[in-house]
N, C-alpha and C positions, 0 to 999 in steps of 0.2 A: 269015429264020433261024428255024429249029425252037428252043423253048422247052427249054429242059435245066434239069433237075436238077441243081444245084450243092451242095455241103457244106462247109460251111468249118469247117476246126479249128484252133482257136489255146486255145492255152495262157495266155495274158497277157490281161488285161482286153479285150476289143474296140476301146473308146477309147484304149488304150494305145500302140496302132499304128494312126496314122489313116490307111495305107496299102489296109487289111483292112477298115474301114469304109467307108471311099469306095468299092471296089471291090464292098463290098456294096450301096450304093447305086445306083451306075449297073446291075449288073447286073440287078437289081430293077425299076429303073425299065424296062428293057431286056427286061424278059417273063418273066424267067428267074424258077426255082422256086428261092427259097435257102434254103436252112438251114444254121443255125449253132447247131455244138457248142463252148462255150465255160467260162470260168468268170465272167462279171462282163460286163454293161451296164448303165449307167444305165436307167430304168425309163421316161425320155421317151423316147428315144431308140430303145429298145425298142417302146414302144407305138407310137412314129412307123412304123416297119419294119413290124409287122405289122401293122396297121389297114390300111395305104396300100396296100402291097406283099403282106400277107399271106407274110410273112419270121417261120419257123417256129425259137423258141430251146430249146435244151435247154442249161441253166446246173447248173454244178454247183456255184455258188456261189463268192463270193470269196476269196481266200486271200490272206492275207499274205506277202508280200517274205520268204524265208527268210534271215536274220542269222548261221545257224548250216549246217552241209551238212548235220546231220541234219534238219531242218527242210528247205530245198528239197530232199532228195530223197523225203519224206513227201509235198511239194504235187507232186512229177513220179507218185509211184508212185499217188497218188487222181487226179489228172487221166487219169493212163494206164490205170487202169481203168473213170473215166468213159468216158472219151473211145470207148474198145474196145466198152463196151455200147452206145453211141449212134450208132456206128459201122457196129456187124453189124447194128443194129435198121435202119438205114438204108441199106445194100446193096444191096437189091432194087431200091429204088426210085429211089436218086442215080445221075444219069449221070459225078460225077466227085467227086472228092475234091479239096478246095482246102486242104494242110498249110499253115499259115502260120509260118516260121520256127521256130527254132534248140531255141528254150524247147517246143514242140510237137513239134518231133521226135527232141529228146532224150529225153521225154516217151514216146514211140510207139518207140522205137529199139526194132528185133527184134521190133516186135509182129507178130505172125501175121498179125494183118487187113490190114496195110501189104501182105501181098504178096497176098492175095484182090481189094485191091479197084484201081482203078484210079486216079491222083491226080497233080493239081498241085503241085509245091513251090515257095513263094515265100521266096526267102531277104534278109532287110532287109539284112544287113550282110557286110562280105569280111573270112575267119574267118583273115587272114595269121597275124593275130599269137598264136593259140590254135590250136595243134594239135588239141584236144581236140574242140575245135566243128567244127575243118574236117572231122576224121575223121567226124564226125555229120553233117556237111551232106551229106559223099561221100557216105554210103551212100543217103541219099533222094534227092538228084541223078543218080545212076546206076538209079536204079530209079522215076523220077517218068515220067509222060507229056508235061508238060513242067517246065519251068523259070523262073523270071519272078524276074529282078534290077532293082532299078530305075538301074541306072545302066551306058551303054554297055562301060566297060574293064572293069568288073566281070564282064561276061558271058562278054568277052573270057578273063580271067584262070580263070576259074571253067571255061572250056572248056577250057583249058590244063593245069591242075590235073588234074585229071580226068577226062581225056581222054575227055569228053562226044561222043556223035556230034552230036549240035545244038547249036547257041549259042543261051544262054537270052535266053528274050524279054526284051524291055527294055520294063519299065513305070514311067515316072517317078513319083516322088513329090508329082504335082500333086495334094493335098486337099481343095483350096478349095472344091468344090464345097459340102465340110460346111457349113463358114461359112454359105450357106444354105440350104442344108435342116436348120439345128439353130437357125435365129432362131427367138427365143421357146421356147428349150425348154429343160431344165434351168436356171429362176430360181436356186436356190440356190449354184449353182457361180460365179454372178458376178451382180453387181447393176449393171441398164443405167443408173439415176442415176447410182450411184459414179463406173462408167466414163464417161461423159457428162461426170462434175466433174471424172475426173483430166485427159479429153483437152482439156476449158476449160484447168486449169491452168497445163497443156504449154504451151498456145496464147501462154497471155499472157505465163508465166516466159520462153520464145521471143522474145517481142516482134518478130516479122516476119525474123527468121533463120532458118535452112534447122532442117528435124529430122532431127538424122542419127540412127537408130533400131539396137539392137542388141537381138536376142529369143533365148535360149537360155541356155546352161548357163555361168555365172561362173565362169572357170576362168583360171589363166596359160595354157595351153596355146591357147586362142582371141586369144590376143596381143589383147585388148580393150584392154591399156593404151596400147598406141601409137595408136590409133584415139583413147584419151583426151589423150594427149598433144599428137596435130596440132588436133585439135580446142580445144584450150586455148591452141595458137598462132593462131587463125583465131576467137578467142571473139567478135569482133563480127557474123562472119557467120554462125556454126553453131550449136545447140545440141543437147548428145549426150543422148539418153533411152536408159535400159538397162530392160531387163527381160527376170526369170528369180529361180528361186530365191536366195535370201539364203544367202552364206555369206561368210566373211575375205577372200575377195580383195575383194567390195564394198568394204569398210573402206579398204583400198589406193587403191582406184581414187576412192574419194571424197576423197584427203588431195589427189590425184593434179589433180582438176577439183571443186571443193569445190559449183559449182553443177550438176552431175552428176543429170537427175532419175531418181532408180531408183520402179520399179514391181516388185510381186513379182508370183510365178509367177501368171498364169492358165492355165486349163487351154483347151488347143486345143478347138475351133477359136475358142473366146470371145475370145483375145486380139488375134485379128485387127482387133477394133474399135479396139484401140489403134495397129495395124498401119497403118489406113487412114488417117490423121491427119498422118505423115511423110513427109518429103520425100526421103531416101537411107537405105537401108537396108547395112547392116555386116553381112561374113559372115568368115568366118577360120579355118582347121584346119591341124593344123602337121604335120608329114613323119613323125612317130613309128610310122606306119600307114599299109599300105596302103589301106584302108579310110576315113582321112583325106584322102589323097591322092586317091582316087576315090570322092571324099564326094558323096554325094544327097540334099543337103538340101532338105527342105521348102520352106526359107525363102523357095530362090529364085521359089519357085512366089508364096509368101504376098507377099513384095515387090511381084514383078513384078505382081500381080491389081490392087493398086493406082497401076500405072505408077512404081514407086521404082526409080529408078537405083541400083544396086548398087555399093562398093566392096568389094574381094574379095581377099584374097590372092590368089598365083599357082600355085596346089596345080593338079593336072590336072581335078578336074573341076570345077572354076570359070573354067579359062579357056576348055574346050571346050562352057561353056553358057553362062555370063551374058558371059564376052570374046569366043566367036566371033558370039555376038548383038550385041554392040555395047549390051549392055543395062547397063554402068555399066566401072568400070575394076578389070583384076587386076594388082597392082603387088608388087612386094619391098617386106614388111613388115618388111626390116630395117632399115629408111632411113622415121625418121618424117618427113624431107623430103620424099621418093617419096611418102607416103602424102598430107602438107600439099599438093603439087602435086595428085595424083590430084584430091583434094576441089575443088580452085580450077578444076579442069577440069571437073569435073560442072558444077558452080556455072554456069562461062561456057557452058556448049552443053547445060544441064539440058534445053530442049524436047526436043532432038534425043537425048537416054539416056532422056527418057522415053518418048518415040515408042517406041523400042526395046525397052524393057521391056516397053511393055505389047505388042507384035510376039510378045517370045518367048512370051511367056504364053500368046498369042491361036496359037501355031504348031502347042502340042501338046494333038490332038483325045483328050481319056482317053476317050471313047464311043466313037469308032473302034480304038480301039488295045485296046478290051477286046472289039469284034468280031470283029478280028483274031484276038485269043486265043483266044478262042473257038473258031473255026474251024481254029485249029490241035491241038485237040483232038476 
């Protein structure tokens, strides 16, 4: 395969979406000339890319989270005319444009260079439930080279909408790669002692009971209380570990299972150290969305890397990857009996989910599937 010019633009930190990272990685490793026009990478991670790879950055600096609309449309309107000069400065020589979602291309909407040059759109998320985003997605989707969703129905819905003559590629959200190729880099974002003393901790508060693991966003809407609740009927054989940002529902859920161990947010891919440690990993999104419901989470990647049997709600895209893999159980989170059974059944046939898990993991090739890509542009 001939060596291409690639461009990557994204709007939101590069670590922000470890989708866009890894992608930069393998294609790097993979021969390819990358550059990326962005606003924010950490400065190991950075020097990792270019030293090794010779992955060329043009940063326009980091910007804060707008609290206000006149504030994010101040960081759209500087990004969009970074983004435009490093753009045309780079024309001649990129063989493609790689837009990276919603925040970049509302960013770029109606810019002139969008139609001079030639470009990938990768969209993270399915824009049901915001008209506003969808109309934004439409117009770079209908005017992209190709398309790249990370989750099968998504692509499906996205061609339907839009009456796409192609169905966008399908690139999952496997990350893990990060995990190593970011050992030993960014110390200050996590300290490997600490993490080392939390996962002793876990170890012995556990005392030889299963670790059933939860990593992401504290919220009701991830029904995490029933997962605490079966778990508190089964407390001699399970212990729950939560980690993710600290807010009130915490508080809830600790009156809930009082020996509950929480850990706060680490930042990806670092938390995976904690990740590797447990024995059933917890996932859960509720109907509100269709984007819920044809959820592409990380996680299952992050689970499965270390052979964790999965318990999962019954949303469509949990039972069409971790349930038709046989890689843990997607049951009615209405019924915390359903959920107490699902557990007792991991329990009794745990070789055999985790055989499975680590099957799906090991299924899907991200170096061939971004060859693929490739050639379809």
């Amino acid at each position: 395969m001939n060596s291409k010019h690639i461009v990557f633009v994204c709007r939101n930190d590069i670590e922000s979406i470890p989708p866009i990272l890894n992608s930069i990685f393998i294609l790097s490793e993979m021969g390819h000339h990358i550059s990326v026009i962005s606003t924010f990478i950490e400065d190991d991670i950075r020097g990792l890319l270019n030293k090794k790879y010779g992955v060329q950055f043009y940063l326009m600096g980091k910007i804060t989270r707008g609290k206000t609309l006149l504030t994010t449309l101040n960081n759209n309107r500087r990004f969009r005319s970074f983004a435009i000069k490093n753009m045309s400065g780079l024309s001649s020589s990129a063989d493609i444009f790689w837009l990276s979602g919603s925040a970049t291309a509302l960013s770029l909407y109606n810019a002139t260079i969008c139609k001079k040059v030639e470009y990938i759109f990768s969209c993270h998320e399915l824009y049901g439930h915001s008209l506003f985003f969808k109309l934004v997605v439409k117009k770079f989707m209908l005017n992209s080279r190709l398309n790249i969703v990370p989750e099968y129905n998504r692509a499906q819905i996205y061609r339907q909408w839009f009456q796409l003559a192609n169905t966008p590629f399908v690139l999952p959200n496997k990350t893990t790669l990060l995990f190593e190729k970011t050992k030993g880099l960014n110390a200050e974002k996590y300290d490997v002692v600490k993490i080392t003393n939390i996962s002793k901790e876990i170890k012995e508060q556990a005392n030889g009971r299963r670790i059933v693991l939860y990593q992401g966003g504290i919220n009701p809407s991830r029904q995490i209380e029933k997962i605490v609740l079966s778990v508190k009927k089964l407390s001699d054989k399970f212990f729950f570990v939560l980690m993710g940002k600290k807010n009130e529902h915490l508080k809830e859920l600790k009156k809930i299972l009082p020996e509950l161990y929480y850990i706060d947010y680490i930042p990806a891919p670092f938390h995976l150290h904690i990740t590797q440690i447990a024995d059933i990993g917890f996932l859960s999104y509720d109907y509100s969305r269709l984007n819920h419901i044809f959820c592409a989470p990380n996680k299952t990647f992050e689970y499965s890397k270390f052979g964790l049997p999965m318990l999962c709600n019954d949303v469509s895209g949990l039972t069409s990857t971790v349930g038709a893999a046989q890689a843990g159980l997607c049951v009615d989170f209405s019924s915390v009996d359903k959920i107490v059974y699902a557990l007792l059944q991991l329990e009794k046939n745990y070789g055999e989910f985790r055989e499975n898990s680590l099957n799906f993991y090991n299924t899907i090739d991200m170096r061939r599937l971004h060859s693929e890509l490739i050639e379809n542009i």
